[in-house]
C-alpha positions as CSV (number, residue, x, y, z in Angstrom):
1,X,7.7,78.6,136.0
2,X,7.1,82.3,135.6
3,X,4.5,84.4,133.9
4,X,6.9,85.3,131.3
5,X,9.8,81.7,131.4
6,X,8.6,78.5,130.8
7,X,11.7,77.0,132.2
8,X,11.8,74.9,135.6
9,X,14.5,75.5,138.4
10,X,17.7,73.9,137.4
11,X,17.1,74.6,133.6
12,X,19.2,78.0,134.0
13,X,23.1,77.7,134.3
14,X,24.7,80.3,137.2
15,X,25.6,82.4,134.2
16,X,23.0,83.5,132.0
17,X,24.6,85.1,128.7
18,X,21.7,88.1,128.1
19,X,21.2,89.3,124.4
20,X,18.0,91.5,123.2
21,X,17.6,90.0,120.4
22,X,16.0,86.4,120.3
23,X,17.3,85.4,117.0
24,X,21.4,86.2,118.8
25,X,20.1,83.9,121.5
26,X,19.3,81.0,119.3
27,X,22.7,82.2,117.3
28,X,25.0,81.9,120.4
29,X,23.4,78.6,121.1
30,X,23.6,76.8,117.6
31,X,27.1,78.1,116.8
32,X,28.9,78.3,120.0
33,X,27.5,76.4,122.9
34,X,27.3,72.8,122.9
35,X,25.0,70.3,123.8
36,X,22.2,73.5,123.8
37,X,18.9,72.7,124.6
38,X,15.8,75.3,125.1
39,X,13.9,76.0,127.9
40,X,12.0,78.4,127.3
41,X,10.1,80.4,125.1
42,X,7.2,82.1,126.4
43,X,6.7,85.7,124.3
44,X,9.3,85.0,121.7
45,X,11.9,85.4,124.2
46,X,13.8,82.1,123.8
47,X,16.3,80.6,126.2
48,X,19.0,77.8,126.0
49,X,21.5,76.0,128.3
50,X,24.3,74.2,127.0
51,X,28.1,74.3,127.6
52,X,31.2,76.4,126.7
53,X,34.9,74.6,127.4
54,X,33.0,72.3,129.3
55,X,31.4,74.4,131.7
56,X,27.4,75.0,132.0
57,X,26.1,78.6,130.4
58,X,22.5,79.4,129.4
59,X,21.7,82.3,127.3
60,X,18.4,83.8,126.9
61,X,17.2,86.9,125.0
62,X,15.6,89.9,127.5
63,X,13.8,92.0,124.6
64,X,14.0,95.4,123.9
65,X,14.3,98.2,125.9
66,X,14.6,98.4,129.9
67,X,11.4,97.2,131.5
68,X,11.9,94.1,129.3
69,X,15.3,93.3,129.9
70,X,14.2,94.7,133.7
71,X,11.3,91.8,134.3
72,X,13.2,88.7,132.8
73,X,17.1,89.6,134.7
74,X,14.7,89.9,138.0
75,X,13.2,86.6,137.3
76,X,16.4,84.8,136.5
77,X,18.2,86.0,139.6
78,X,15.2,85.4,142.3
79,X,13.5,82.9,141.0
80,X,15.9,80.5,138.6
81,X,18.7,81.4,141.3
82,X,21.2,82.7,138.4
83,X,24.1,84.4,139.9
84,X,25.6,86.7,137.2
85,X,24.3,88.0,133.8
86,X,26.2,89.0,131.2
87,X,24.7,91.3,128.6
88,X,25.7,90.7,124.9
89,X,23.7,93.8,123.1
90,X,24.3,96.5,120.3
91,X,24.4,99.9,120.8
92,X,24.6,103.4,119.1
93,X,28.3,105.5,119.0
94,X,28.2,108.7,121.1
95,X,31.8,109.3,120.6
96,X,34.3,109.9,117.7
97,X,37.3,107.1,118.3
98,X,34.8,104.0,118.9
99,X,34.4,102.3,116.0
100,X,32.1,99.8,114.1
101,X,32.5,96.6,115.7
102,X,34.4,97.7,118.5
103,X,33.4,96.3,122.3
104,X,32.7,98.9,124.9
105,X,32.4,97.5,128.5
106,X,29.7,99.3,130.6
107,X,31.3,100.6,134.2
108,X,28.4,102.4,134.8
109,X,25.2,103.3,133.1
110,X,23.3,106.9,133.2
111,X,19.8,107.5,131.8
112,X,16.3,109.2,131.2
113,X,14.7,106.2,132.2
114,X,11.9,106.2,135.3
115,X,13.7,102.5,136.4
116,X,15.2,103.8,140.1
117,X,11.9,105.6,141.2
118,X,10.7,102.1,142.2
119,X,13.5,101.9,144.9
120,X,12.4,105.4,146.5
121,X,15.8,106.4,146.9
122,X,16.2,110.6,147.8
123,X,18.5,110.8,145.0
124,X,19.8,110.3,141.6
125,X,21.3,106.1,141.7
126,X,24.0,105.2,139.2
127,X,24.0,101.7,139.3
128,X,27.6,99.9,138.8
129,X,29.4,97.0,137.2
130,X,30.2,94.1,138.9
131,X,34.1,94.3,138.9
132,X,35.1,90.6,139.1
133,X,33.2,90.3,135.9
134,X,34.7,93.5,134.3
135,X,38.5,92.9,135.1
136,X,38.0,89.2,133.4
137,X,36.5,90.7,130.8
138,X,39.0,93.5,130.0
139,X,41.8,90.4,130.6
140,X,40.3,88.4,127.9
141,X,39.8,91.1,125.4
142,X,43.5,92.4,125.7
143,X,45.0,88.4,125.7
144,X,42.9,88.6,122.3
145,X,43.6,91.3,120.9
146,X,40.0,92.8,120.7
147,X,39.6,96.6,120.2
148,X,37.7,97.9,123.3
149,X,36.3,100.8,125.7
150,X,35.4,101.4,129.1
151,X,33.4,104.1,130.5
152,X,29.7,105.5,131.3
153,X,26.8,104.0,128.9
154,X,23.7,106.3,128.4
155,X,20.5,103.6,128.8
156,X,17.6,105.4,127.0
157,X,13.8,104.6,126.8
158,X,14.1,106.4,123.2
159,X,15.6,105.1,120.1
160,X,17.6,108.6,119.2
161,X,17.1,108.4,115.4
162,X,13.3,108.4,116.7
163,X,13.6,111.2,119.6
164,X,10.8,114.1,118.9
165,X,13.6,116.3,120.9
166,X,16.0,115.8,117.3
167,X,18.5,113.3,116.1
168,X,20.8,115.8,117.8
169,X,19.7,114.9,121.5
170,X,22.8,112.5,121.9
171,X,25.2,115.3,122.1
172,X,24.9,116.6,125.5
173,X,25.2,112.5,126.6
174,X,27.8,112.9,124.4
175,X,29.4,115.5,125.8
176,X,29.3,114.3,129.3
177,X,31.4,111.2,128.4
178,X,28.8,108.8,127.3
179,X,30.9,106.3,125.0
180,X,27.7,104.3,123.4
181,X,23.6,104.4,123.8
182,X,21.5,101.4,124.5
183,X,18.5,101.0,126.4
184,X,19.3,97.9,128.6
185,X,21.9,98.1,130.6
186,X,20.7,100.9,132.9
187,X,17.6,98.2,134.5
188,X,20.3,95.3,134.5
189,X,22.6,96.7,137.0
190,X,20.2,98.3,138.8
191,X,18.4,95.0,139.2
192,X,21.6,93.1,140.1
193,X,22.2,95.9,143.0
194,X,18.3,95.1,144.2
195,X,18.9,91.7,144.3
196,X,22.6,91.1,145.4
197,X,24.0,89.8,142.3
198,X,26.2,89.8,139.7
199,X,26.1,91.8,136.1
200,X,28.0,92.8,133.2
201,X,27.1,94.4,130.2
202,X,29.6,93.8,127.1
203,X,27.9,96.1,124.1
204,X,29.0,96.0,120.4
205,X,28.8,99.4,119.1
206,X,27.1,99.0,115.5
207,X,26.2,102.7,114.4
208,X,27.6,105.3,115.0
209,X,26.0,108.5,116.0
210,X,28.8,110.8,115.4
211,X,30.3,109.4,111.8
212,X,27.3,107.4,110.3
213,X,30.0,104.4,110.0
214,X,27.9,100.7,111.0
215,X,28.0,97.3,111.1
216,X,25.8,96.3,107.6
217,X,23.6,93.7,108.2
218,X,26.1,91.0,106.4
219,X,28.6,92.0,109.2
220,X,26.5,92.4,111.6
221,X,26.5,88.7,113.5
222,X,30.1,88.2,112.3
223,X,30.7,91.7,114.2
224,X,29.5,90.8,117.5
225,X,31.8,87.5,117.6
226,X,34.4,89.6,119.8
227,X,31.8,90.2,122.2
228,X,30.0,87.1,122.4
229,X,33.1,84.8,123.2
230,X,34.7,87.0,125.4
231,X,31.6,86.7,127.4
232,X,31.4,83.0,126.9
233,X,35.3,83.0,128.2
234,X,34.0,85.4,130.3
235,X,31.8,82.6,132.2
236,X,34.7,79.8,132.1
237,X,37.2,82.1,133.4
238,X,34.6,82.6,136.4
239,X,34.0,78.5,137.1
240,X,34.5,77.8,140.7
241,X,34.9,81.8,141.8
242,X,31.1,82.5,142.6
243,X,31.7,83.3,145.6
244,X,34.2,86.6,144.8
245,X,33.0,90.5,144.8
């Protein structure tokens, strides 16, 4: 056990499914995953291990915002031995054509986040997607005819309808080519770089910045269906090829 999982080593599946939300955790488990049990539980952030087509996936909720998410990814990969997470969040619209409910797949992520000063690097690091994970993912969304996106994420410590700087301060992330904000993804890839594993991060966009057009809340959890199960196929599709880039 960890200071912040309750679980023992085995508990976790290779593939961790990684939401921010607790209540999505105990969601994916109940209504897609079978045989889920928990195993943890410490701080509200709840964790279960089950199976999808047969083959062993956990999920577990990481919280909100990046030294959250940041703490419990590092403690899955070095100390529960998880080889790959997959993220499974929501996140703001920077740009015009993605819509409600649309998936946007995270190549890289940019941000205003103090995350990469722990590595001392004498530069500005953009950490990466892992790519085996991102071509199955792109295959499955296509073969299912899910709309999607693929680009640059902007990972912010600030919520932008809360940013003292203006509601307005997405534009120039915008502008660069950011397709969607969240706060996660930015400490999940950079973690998998430190540690020499595996990450994805599959985002539902859910409000838009740009058009005020979102997910209410009664379509909100049917909404993020596309996402979850192509990161649960994601994880079958992947059995028995752990050992690929």
């Amino acid at each position: 056990m960890t200071p912040h999982n309750s679980a023992f080593k085995g508990d976790f599946a290779p593939y961790v499914l990684f939401p921010g939300d607790p209540a999505r955790s105990l969601h994916v488990a109940r209504n897609f995953m079978e045989n889920a049990r928990q195993v943890t539980g410490i701080r509200g952030m709840t964790g279960y291990t089950g199976t999808w087509k047969g083959v062993p996936v956990s999920v577990m909720s990481g919280g909100m915002g990046g030294p959250s998410a940041g703490i419990y990814a590092y403690e899955l990969y070095t100390e529960y031995g998880v080889e790959a997470i997959i993220r499974i969040g929501t996140s703001g619209g920077l740009q015009k054509n993605v819509e409600p409910g649309d998936i946007v797949f995270a190549l890289t992520a940019s941000t205003d986040s103090a995350w990469a000063r722990q590595y001392r690097l004498e530069g500005n690091y953009s950490p990466s997607v892992t790519y085996s994970l991102l071509e199955r993912a792109v295959g499955i969304a296509r073969k299912h005819g899910f709309p999607f996106h693929a680009g640059m994420v902007f990972s912010s410590d600030l919520f932008s309808s809360y940013n003292a700087l203006g509601e307005d301060s997405w534009k120039t992330w915008a502008r660069m080519g950011a397709l969607v904000q969240d706060m996660e993804t930015y400490a999940l890839y950079s973690t998998a770089a430190w540690t020499g594993r595996k990450a994805l991060s599959i985002l539902t966009m859910t409000d838009s910045c740009v058009t005020g057009a979102s997910l209410s809340d009664g379509e909100r959890m049917i909404g993020l269906e596309p996402m979850i199960r192509t990161a649960l196929d994601c994880v079958s599709d992947s059995a028995g090829t752990m050992v690929d880039a």
